[in-house]
N, C-alpha and C positions, 0 to 999 in steps of 0.2 A: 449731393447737396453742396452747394459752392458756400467758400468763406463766407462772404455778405451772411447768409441764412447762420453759419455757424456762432457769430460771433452775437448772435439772439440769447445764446445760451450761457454765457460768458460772467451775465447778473445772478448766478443760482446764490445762494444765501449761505455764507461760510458759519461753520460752526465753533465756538470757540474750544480750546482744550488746553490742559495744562501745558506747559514748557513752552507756551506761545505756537503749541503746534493747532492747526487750524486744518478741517478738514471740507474741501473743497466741493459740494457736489453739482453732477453737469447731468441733464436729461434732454432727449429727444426722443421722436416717435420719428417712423419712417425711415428708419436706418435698417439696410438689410429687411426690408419690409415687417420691422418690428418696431421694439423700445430700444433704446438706447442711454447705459447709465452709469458713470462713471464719477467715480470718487480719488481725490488727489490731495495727499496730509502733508501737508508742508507749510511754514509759514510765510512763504513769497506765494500769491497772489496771481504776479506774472509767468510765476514758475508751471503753476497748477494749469493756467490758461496754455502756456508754450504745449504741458504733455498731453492735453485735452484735441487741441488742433492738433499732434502728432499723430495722435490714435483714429482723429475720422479722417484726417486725409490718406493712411496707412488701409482703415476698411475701404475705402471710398477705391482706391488703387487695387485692391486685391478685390472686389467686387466686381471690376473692369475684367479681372483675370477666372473669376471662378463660378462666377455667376449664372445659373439656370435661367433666369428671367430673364437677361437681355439678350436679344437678337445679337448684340455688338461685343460680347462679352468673349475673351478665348476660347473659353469651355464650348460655345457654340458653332466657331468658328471650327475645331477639333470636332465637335459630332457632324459637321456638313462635309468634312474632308476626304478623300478617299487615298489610303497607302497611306506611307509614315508619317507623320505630322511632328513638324519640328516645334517644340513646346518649351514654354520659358520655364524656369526655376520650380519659379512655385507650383506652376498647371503637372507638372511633370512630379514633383514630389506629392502632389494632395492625389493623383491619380495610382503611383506608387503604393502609398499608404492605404488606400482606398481598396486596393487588391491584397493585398497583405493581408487587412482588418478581414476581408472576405475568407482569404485562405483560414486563418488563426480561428475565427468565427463559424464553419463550417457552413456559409451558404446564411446564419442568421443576420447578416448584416452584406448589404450589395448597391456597391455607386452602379449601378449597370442598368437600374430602372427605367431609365427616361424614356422609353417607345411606350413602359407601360403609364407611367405618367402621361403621359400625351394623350394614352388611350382616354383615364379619368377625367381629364383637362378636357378634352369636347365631349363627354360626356356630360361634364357640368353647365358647358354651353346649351346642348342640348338639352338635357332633364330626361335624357334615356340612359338606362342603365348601361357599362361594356358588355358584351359579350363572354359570360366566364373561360369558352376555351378560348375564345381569340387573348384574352389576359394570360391563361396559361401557356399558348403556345409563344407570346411575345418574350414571358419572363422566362421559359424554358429555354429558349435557343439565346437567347442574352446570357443566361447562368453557362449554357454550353459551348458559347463562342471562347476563341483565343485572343487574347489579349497579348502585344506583343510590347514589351519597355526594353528600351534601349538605352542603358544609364551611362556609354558615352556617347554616343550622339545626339540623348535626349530627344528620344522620337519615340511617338506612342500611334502603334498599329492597333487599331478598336476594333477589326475584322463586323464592321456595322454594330458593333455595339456603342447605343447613346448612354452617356453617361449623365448620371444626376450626383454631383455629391455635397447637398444641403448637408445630410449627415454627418458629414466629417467637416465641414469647409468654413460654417459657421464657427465652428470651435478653435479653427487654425486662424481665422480670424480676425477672434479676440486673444489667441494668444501673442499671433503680429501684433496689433493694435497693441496689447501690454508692453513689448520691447521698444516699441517706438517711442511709447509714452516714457519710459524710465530711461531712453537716450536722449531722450529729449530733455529730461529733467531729473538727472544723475541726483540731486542732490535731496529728492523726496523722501519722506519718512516711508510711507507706502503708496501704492496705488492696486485701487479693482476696479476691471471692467465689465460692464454685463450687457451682453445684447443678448435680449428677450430669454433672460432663462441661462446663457451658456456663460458663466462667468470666470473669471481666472483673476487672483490675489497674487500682490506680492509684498514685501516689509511690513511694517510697523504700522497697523491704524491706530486711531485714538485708544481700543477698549487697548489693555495690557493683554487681556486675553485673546485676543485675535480676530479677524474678522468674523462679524455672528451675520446670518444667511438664514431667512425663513423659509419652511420647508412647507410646499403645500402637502395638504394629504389626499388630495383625489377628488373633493368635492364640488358640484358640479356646478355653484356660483361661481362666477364671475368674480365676487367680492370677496368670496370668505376668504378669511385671513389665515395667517399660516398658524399649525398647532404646536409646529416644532423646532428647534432650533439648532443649525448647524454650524462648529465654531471651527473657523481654520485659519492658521498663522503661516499660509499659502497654498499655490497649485490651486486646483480648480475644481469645479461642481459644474452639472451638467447635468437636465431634467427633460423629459421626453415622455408622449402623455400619449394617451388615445381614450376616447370612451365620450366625454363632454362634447368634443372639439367634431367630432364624426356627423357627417352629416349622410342621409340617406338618397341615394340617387334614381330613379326608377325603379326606386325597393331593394337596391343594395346598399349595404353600409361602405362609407370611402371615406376613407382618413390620409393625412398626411405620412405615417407610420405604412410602409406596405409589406405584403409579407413574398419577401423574394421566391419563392417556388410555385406561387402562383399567383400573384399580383392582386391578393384581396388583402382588407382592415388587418392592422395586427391585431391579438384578442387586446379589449378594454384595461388597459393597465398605466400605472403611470410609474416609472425610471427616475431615479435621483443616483449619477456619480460622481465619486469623490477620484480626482487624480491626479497625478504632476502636471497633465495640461489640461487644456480645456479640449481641443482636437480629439483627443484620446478618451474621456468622460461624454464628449460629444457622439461618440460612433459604439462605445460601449453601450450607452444608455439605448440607441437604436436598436441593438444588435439583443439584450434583453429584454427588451419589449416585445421580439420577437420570437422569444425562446418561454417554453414551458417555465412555471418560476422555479422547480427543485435543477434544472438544469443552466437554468441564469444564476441560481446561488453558487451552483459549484463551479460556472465559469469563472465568477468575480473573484472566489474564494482562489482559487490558482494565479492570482493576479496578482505580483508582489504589487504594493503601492496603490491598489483600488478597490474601492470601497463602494459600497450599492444599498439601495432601500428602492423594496416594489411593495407597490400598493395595487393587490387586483383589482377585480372589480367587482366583489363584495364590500373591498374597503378593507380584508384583511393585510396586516404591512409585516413583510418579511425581509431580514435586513441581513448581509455578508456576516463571515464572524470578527472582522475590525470595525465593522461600522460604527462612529464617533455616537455616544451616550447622546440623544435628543432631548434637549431638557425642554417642558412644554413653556408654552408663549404666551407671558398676560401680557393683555394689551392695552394701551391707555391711548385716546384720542388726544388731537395736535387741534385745537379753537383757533380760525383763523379769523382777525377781525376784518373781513371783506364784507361783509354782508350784515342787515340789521338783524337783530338775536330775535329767533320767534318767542312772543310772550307763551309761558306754560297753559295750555287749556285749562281750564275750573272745570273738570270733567271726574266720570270714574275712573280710577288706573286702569291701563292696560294688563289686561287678561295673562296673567302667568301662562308662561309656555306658549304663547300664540307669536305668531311672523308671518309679513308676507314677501309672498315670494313672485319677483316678476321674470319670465320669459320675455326675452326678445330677440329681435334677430341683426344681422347686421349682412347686407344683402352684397353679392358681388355685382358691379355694375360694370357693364362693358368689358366684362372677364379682364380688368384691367390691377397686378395685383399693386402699383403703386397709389389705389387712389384709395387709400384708410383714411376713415371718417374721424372726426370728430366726435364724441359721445360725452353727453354728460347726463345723468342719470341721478332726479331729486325729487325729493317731496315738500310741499309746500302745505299750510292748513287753509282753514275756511277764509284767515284776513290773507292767503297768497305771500307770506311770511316762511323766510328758507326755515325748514325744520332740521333735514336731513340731506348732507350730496351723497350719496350711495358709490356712483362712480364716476373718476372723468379720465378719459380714453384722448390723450390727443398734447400738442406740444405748445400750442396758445393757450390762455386761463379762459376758460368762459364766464359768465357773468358770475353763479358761484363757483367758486375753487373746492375742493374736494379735503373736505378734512380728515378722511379716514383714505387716503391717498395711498396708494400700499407701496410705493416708492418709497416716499419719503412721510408719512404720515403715521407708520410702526412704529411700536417701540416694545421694548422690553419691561417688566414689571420692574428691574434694577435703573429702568433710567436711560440703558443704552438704545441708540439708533441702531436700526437692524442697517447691515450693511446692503443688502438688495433682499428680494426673495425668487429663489428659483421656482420658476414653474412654466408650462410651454408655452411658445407662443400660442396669440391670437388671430387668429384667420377669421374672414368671413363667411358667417356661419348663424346658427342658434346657439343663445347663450342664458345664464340663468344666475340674477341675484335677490339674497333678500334681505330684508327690512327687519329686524329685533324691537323694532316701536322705541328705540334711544332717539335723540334727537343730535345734534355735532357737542354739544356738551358731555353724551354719553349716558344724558337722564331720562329715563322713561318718560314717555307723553302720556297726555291721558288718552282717553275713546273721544273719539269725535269724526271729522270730515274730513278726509287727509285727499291730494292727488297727486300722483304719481308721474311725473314728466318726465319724458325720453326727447333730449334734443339733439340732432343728429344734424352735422356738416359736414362737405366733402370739399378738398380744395379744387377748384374748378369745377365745383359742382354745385347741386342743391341745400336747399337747408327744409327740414321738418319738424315739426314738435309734436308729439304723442301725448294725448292727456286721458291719465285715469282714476274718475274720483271713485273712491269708497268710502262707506260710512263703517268706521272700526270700532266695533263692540265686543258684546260676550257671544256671538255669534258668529260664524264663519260667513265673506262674503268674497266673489268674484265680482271681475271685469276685462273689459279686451277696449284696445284700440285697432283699428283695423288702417293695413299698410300705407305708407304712402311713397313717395318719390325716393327716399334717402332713407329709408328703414321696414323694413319686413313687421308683420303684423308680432302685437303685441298682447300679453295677457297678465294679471294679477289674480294672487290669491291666498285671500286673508285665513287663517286658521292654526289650529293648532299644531304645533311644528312635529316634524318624525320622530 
């Protein structure tokens, strides 16, 4: 993303705080094919804006260097090469670390994927499942190939192994991006950056007590908010998910998450680590996700300095024996005056214990992974009056803004802003949120005629709108929208919640 685009970002709305310290915050979509979100506490202005441009033009530069997605990227350049490949600094040290993490890791964490990605990737073109031995014979001779590092000549012999390392590369990053930003602006009280999930803190935010971080727990909306609370006065957090995110290919499960000894879904689980960096948190959390959990506990547990919390896929959460005390998360809604207030219906209350809940999708188009949609996702009543924004997914405001925003729209029962919330990226895929029947004030509506809107744009693409009314009573009721151009078919479903 060039300057021009960058400096869109520049109007985010400062917070005020005691000592005239003033906390800065900057959001974008479409970075490293995620979110991107950064906070800068200083009371210069200019200052927060210099470490803000320092941090994406530092991704944007090492993105060039490590990147899986682009054809033009080094990382690409090294897996087409054949014999030594002379590598710059960083391609040579995130490859380094990458094999290390593998050795220390016993084979549960591996950059050496990429033929079996490739496999999945026209698979998904296709809608035919891989072949499970041609996955296991790609990941087997990848695990059994030699890998040759030359740490003075800086040459990496890959004996045909492609290398993928999402895993680690995001986390190394953000932690460049962090250094940049704090040479950039030596004189900041603190700064945190989070792209999609992989965060890293350093000094002084506003709370005294440290940067607070919501922690999802597993569940399989889109929206729900986080239950718990992670407070850290630096170093980093890093969360890595499989189970929601997974989608089914010719009847096999494929997740971003793969399991190194045979190129299928890790099991359903979801990774929160705590650590000195984010790179390191970054490739831990992959490498437990892939590990049994009594044997991910005792890896973490041997880790001076790192910390872990899994949540299987029951939903039971098992957590290292340092892991930081989670205090739970009341949440208060952020009323933003964009939009006329829906008058309250003269109706019955809404039915204690009922929600609904909508399924939708968000469709890959052109197997193209830079082209994320736009979503904003709302309910309006019978006068077409905004009741609810449920969610919006994207880095322009759509006609309504999203009050319950989970950026910036948290907050804690004491008052304080959550500093981000970790939890994994969003890929295109099926996804799932729902509705408690509050309206943006946070107060219950009555029964009546509510519809449900799904508006979906792509930049150089289409735009769709999905409409589904229900009539919300003492009774449970369904509905579907059925797909169109820019979004995967849709469903509602009113009733009493789990």
């Amino acid at each position: 993303m060039g300057m021009t685009r960058i400096l869109s970002f520049l109007a985010a709305t400062a917070m005020a705080a005691p000592a005239h310290a003033v906390a800065h915050p900057f959001h974008a979509e479409r970075v490293l094919g995620t979110s991107f979100d950064m906070t800068v506490v200083t009371p210069d202005a200019a200052s927060a804006n210099r470490a803000m441009l320092a941090a994406r033009t530092e991704i944007e530069r090492l993105d060039l260097v490590l990147s899986g997605w682009r054809d033009d990227s080094e990382l690409a350049a090294l897996n087409r090469s054949t014999g030594a490949f002379a590598a710059s600094p960083e391609l040579f040290q995130v490859i380094s670390a990458c094999e290390a993490w593998r050795a220390d890791c016993n084979g549960a964490f591996s950059a050496r994927l990429g033929t079996v990605e490739a496999l999945w990737r026209q698979a998904e073109r296709s809608g035919a499942a891989p072949d499970p031995d041609t996955l296991v014979r790609a990941a087997t001779a990848a695990e059994a190939a030699t890998v040759r590092l030359d740490p003075a000549m800086r040459t990496i012999d890959r004996d045909g192994v492609a290398f993928t390392v999402d895993a680690y590369a995001k986390g190394y990053i953000v932690d460049a991006a962090l250094a940049a930003a704090r040479k950039a602006a030596p004189s900041a009280r603190g700064i945190m950056v989070d792209i999609g999930g992989d965060i890293a803190c350093s000094g002084a935010p506003l709370d005294a007590a440290g940067w607070r971080f919501g922690i999802a727990h597993g569940e399989d909306s889109d929206n729900v908010a986080p239950t718990s609370l992670l407070t850290l006065r630096g170093g980093a957090v890093a969360t890595s998910g499989t189970g929601a995110r997974d989608r089914v290919i010719g009847g096999q499960s494929y997740s971003h998450l793969l399991l190194p000894e045979n190129g299928q879904a890790s099991p359903a689980r979801l990774v929160s680590v705590v650590s000195r960096t984010a790179a390191d948190a970054d490739a831990m959390a992959t490498a437990l996700a892939a590990m049994p959990t009594a044997r991910a506990i005792g890896f973490i547990n041997a880790r001076p300095g790192a910390e872990a919390r899994i949540v299987d896929a029951q939903g039971a959460v098992f957590t290292s024996a340092g892991w930081p005390a989670a205090a739970p998360v009341k949440l208060q809604s952020v009323a933003y005056q964009t939009a006329p207030k829906a008058a309250a219906p003269r109706s019955a209350a809404w039915p204690a214990g009922y929600e609904v809940k909508i399924d939708y999708e968000i469709p890959v188009i052109g197997g193209a992974r830079t082209k994320v949609p736009y979503v904003a996702i709302f309910v309006t009543n019978e006068a077409g009056q905004l009741v609810r924004t449920l969610t919006h997914l994207g880095d322009h405001p759509p006609r309504f803004l999203d009050s319950n925003y989970v950026w910036y729209g948290v907050f804690t029962g004491k008052g304080g802003q959550l500093s981000a919330v970790t939890r994994p990226s969003r890929v295109p895929g099926k996804y799932a949120i729902t509705w408690d029947g509050k309206d943006d004030a946070g107060n219950l509506v009555g029964q009546g005629k509510y519809t449900i809107k799904i508006e979906v744009s792509r930049e150089h693409g289409g735009h769709s709108l999905q409409e589904i009314s229900l009539t919300l009573g003492a009774v449970a009721a369904t509905g579907s929208a059925a797909a169109l151009p820019e979004s995967g078919p849709a469903t509602a479903s009113y009733g009493k919640s789990q």
